[in-house]
Backbone bond lengths (Angstrom), bond angles and torsions (degrees), N, CA, C in turn:
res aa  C-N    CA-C-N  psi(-1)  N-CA   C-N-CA  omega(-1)  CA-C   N-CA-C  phi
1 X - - - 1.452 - - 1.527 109.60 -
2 X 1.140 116.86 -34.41 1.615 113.60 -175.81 1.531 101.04 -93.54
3 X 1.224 128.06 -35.78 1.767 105.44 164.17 1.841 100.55 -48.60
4 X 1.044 117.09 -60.78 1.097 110.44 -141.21 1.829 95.45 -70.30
5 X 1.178 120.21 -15.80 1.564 117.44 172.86 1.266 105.73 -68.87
6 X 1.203 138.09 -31.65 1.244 151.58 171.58 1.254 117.13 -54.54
7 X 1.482 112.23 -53.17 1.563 130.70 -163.25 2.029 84.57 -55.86
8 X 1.529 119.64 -49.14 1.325 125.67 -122.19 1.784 89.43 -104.53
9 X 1.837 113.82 7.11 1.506 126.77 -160.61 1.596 98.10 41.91
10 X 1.392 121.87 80.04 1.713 133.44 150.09 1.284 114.96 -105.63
11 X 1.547 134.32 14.51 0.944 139.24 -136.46 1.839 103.06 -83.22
12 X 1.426 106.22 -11.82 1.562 99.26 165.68 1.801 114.21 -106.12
13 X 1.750 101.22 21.75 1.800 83.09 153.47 1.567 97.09 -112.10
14 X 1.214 105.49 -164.25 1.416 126.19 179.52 1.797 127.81 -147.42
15 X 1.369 110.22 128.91 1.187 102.36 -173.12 1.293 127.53 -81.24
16 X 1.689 99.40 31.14 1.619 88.42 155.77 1.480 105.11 -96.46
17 X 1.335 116.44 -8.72 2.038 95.10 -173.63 1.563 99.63 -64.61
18 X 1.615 131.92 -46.92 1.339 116.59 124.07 1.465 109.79 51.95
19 X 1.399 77.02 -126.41 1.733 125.34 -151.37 2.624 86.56 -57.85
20 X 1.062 88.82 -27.64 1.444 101.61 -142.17 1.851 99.85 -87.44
21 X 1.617 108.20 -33.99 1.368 123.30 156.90 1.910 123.61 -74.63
22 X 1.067 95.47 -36.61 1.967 113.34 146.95 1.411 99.62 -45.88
23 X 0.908 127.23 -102.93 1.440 123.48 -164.35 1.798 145.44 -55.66
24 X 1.722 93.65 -17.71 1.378 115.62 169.65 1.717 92.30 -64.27
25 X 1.284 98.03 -74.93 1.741 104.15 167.14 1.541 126.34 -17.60
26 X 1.088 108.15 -57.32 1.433 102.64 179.10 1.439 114.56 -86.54
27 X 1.305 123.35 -36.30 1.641 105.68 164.08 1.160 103.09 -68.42
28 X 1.383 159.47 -84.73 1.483 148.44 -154.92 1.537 121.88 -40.43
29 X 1.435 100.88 -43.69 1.426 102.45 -145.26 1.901 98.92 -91.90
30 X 1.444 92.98 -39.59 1.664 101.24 -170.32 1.393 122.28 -114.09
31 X 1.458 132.24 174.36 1.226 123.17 178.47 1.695 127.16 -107.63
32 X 1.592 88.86 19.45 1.893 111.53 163.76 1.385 109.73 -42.84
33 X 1.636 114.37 125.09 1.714 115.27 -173.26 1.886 97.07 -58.42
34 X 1.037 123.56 175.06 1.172 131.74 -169.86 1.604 106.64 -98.22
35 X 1.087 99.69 2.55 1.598 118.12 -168.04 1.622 100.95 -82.96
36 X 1.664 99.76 -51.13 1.466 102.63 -164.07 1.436 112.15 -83.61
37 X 1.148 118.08 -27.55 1.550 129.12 169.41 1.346 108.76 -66.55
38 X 1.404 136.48 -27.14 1.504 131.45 159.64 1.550 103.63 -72.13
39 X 1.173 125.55 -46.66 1.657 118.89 179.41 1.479 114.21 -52.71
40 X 1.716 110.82 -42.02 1.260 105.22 -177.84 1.892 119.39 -77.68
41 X 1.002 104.90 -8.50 1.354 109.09 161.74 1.300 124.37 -106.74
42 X 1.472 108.93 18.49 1.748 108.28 172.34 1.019 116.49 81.01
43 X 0.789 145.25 6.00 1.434 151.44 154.25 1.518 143.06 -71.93
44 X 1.455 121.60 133.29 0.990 107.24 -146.08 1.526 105.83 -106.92
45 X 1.218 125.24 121.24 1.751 122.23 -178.54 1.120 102.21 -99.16
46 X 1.811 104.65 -168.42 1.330 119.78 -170.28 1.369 107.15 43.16
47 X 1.483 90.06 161.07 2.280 118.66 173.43 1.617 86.13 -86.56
48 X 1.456 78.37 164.42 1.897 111.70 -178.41 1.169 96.18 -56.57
49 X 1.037 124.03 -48.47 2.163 117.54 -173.58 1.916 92.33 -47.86
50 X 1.647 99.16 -74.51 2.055 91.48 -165.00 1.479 105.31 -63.13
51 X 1.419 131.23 -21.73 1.680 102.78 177.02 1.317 114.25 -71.23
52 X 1.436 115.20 -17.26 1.657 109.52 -173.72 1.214 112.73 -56.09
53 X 1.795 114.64 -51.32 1.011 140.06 -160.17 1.700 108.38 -71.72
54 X 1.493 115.74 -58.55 1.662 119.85 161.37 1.352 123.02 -36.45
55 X 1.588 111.41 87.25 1.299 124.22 -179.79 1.587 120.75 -68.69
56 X 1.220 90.26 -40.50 1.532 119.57 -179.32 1.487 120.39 -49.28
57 X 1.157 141.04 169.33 1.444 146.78 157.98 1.817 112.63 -125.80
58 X 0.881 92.17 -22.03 1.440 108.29 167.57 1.488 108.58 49.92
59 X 1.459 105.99 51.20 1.095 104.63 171.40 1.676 129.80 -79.57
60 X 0.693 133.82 -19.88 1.528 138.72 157.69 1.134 114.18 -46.65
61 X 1.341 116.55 -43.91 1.533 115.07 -176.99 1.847 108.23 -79.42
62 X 1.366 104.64 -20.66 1.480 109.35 170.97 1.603 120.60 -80.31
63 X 1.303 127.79 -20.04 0.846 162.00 -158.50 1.835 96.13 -106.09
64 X 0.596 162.81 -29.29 1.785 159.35 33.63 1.758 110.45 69.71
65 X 1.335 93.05 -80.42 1.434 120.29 -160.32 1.587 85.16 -65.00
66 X 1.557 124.99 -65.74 1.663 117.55 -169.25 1.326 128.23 -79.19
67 X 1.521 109.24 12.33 1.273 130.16 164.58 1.379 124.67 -71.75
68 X 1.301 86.90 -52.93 1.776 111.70 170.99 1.157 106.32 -75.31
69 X 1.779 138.78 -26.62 1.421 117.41 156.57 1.302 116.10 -91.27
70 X 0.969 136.94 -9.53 1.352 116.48 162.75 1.871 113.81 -52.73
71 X 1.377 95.61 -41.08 2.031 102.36 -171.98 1.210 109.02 -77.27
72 X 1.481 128.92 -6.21 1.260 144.71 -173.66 1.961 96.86 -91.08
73 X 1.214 84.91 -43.11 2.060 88.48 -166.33 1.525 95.76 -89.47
74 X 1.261 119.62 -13.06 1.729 99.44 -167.71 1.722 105.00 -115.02
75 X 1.478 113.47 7.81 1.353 126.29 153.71 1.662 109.65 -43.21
């Protein structure tokens, strides 16, 4: 995303407003666990005890979550 802000000379925004309007969004707006909206932005939750244990990637449920923002952003 930031090459490509670059490619387009955006070079005075930044892709965290991004990453950062993504996530206001999904805690406010929807009832996506807070889990998967940190996964989908890379991020890493939970202590070392629950990541050990989180086998999952839970992508379906992310896959979910950016569905509903895509229809949210292309309104």
């Amino acid at each position: 995303m930031a090459m490509l802000m670059r490619r387009m000379k955006l070079g005075h925004y930044t892709v965290h407003g991004f990453r950062s309007s993504f996530r206001d969004w999904a805690g406010d707006e929807t009832n996506h666990a807070r889990e998967v909206a940190e996964g989908a932005l890379a991020h890493v939750s939970g202590d070392a005890t629950e990541r050990a244990y989180r086998r999952s990637d839970a992508l379906a449920k992310r896959r979910l979550l950016l569905e509903d923002w895509a229809n949210f952003v292309s309104r």
